[in-house]
Phi, psi and omega in degrees: 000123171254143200279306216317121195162158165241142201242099185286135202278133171269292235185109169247143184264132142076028202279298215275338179263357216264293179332317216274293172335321192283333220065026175264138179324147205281352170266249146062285182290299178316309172306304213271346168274355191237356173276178175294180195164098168249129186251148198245154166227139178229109160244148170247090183088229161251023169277146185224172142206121157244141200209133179230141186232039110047064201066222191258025169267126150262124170223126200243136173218139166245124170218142160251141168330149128094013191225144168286140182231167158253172211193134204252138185248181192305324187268012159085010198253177179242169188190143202251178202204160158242160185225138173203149184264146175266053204114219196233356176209006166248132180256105167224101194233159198234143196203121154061014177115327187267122166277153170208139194214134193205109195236122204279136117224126197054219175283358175277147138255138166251142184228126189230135136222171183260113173213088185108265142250359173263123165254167183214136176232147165215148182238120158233171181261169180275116152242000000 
């Protein structure tokens, strides 16, 4: 199954206390919970690149499955992960403390991440 595709985020759980956790600044969380949000995802093989587009925020990670990479997080810091796949269709990496889970189904993808007793879900659709 291939990620490859662009996924307009429909709907988030628990995004602003999630935010608040990560530390990003409370104008911040407010711009970024009511904007738009598109993720481009390209794999080639086990090679990726995502590019998330947020407004006029970009944040771009290039990785390949099974190799340490570094990986730029919301807050702008950098942090190195292994990505590793789960099946044909789950992406799953630990970065700084933060679980990230990230699952193909059909045209939806959901991205949960985790940190601690707090999760945040996103659902986007394919367009």
């Amino acid at each position: 199954m291939s990620f490859t595709g662009k996924y307009e985020l429909q709907s988030q759980e628990n995004f602003e206390p999630f935010m608040k956790a990560l530390g990003l600044p409370d104008d911040q969380i407010q711009k970024g919970k009511d904007m738009k949000s598109t993720s481009e995802i390209v794999q080639d093989g086990n090679k990726f690149k995502v590019t998330i587009t947020t407004g006029s925020k970009v944040l771009s990670n290039e990785f390949t499955i099974g190799e340490e990479c570094e990986m730029e997080l919301l807050t702008g810091e950098k942090a190195k992960a292994v990505v590793h796949m789960e099946g044909n269709n789950k992406l799953v990496a630990t970065l700084k403390g933060l679980k990230s889970v990230t699952e193909l189904n059909g045209d939806t993808i959901t991205h949960t991440m985790t940190m601690g007793d707090l999760t945040c879900k996103r659902i986007s659709k394919r367009i």
